[in-house]
Backbone as JSON, one array per atom type, in Angstrom:
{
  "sequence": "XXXXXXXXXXXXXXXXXXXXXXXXXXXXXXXXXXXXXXXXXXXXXXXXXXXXXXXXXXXXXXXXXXXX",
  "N": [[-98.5, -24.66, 2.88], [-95.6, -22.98, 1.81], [-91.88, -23.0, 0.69], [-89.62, -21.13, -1.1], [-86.61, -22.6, -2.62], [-83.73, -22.47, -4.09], [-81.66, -23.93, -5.8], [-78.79, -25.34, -6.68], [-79.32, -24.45, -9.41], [-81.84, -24.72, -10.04], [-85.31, -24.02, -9.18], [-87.03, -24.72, -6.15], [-90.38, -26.19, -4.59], [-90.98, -26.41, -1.57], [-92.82, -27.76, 0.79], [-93.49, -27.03, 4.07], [-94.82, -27.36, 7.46], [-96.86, -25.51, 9.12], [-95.75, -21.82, 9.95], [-92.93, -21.16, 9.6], [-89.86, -22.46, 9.01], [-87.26, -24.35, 10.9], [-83.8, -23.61, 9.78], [-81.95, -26.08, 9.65], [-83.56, -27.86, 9.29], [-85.14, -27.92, 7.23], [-82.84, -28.03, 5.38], [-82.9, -30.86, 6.17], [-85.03, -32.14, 4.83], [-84.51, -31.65, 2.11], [-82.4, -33.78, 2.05], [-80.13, -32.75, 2.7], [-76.79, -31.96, 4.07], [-76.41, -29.68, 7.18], [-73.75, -29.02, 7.81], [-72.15, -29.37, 5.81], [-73.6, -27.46, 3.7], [-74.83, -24.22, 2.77], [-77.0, -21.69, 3.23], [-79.32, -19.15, 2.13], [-80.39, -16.19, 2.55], [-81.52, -13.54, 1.01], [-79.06, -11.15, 1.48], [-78.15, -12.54, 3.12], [-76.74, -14.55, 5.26], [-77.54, -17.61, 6.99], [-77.82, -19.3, 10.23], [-78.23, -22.67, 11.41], [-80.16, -22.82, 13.08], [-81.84, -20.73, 12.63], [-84.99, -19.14, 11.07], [-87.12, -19.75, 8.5], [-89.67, -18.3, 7.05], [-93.01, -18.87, 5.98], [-93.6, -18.24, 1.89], [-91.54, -17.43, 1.79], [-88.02, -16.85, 0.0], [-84.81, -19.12, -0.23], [-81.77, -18.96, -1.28], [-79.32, -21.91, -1.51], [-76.21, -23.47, -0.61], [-73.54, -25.55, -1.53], [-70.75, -26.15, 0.34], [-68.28, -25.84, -0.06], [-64.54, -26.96, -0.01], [-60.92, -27.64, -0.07], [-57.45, -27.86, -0.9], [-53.79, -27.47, -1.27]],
  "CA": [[-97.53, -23.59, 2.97], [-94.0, -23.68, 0.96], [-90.68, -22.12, 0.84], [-89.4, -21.5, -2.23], [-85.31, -22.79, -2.43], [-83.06, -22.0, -5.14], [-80.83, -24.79, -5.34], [-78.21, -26.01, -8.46], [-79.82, -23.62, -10.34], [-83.37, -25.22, -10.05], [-86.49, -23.58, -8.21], [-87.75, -26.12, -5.97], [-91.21, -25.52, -3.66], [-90.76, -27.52, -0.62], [-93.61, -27.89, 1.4], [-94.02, -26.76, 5.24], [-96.1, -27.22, 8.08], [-96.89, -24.0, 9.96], [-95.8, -20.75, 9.24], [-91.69, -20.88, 9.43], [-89.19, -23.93, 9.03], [-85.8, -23.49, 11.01], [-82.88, -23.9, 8.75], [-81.54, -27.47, 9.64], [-85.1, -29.22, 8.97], [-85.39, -27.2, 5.9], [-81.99, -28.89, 5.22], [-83.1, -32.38, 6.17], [-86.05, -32.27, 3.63], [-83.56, -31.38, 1.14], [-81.47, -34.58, 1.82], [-78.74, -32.32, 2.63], [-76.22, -31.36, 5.72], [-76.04, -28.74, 7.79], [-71.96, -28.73, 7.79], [-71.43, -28.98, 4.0], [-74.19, -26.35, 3.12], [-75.0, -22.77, 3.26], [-78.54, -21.26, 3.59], [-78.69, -17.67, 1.96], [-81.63, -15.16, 2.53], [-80.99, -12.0, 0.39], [-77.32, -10.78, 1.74], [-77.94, -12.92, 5.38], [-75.88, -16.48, 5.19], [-78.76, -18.02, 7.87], [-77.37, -20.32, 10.6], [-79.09, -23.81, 11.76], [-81.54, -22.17, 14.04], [-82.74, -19.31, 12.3], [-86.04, -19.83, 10.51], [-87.74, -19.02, 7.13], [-90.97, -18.26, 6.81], [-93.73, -19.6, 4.44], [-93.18, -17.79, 0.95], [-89.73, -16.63, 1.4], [-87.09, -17.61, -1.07], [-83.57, -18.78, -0.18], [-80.46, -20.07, -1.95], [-78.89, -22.88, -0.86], [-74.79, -23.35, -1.86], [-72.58, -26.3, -0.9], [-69.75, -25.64, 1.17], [-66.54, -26.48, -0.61], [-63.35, -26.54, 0.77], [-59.87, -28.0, -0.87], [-55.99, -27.74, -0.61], [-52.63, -27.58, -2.27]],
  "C": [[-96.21, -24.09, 2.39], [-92.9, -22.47, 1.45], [-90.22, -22.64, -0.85], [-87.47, -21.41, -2.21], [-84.67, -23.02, -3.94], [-81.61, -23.2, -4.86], [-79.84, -25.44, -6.6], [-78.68, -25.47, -9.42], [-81.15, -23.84, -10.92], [-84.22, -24.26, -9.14], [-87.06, -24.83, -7.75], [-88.89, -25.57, -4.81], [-90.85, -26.64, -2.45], [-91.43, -26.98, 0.86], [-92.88, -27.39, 3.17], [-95.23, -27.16, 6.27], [-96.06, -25.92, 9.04], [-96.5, -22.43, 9.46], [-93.85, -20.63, 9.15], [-91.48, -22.64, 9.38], [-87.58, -23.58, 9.73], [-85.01, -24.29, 9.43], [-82.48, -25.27, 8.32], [-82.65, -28.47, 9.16], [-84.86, -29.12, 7.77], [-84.07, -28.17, 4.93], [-81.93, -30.56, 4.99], [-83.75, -33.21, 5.26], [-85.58, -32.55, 2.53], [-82.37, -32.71, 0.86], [-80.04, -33.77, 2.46], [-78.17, -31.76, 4.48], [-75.67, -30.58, 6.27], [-74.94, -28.35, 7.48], [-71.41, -28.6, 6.78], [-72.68, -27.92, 3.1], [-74.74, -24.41, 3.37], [-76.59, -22.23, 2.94], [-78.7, -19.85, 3.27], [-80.07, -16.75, 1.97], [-81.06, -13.51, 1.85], [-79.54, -12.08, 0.59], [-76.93, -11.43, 2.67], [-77.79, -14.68, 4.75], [-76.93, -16.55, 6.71], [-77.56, -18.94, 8.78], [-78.6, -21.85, 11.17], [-80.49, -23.43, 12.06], [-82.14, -21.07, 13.58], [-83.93, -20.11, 11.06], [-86.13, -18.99, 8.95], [-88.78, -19.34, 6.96], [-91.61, -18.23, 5.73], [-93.85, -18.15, 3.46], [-92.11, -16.92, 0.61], [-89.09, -17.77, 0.7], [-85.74, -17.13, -0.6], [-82.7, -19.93, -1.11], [-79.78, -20.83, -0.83], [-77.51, -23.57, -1.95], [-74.49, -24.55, -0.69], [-71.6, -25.8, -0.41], [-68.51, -26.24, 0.31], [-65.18, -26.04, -0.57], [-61.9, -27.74, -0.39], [-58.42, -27.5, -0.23], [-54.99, -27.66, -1.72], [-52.48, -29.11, -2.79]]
}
């Protein structure tokens, strides 16, 4: 089972076990962290705990923040 993640402007499949992955795992797989990334299902920004189930496709944006 996969999820398909849209990431830097790559398609990447990234395996599963079961039928959903919450967000933060999905994250972990990815190398990447919760606090500096965003998780995007259609129009729905996802938080940690919400899941995505095997053959859904989400984007995945860095968080970037800055100053004067």
């Amino acid at each position: 089972m996969a999820v398909k993640v849209i990431y830097r402007g790559k398609e990447l499949d990234i395996e599963i076990e079961g039928k959903s992955i919450r967000v933060d795992e999905l994250l972990r797989k990815l190398d990447l962290s919760p606090s500096h990334s965003i998780v995007i299902k259609g129009d729905t920004i996802l938080n940690e705990k919400d899941r995505v189930k095997d053959g859904e496709t989400v984007r995945v944006v860095n968080a970037i923040s800055g100053g004067a």
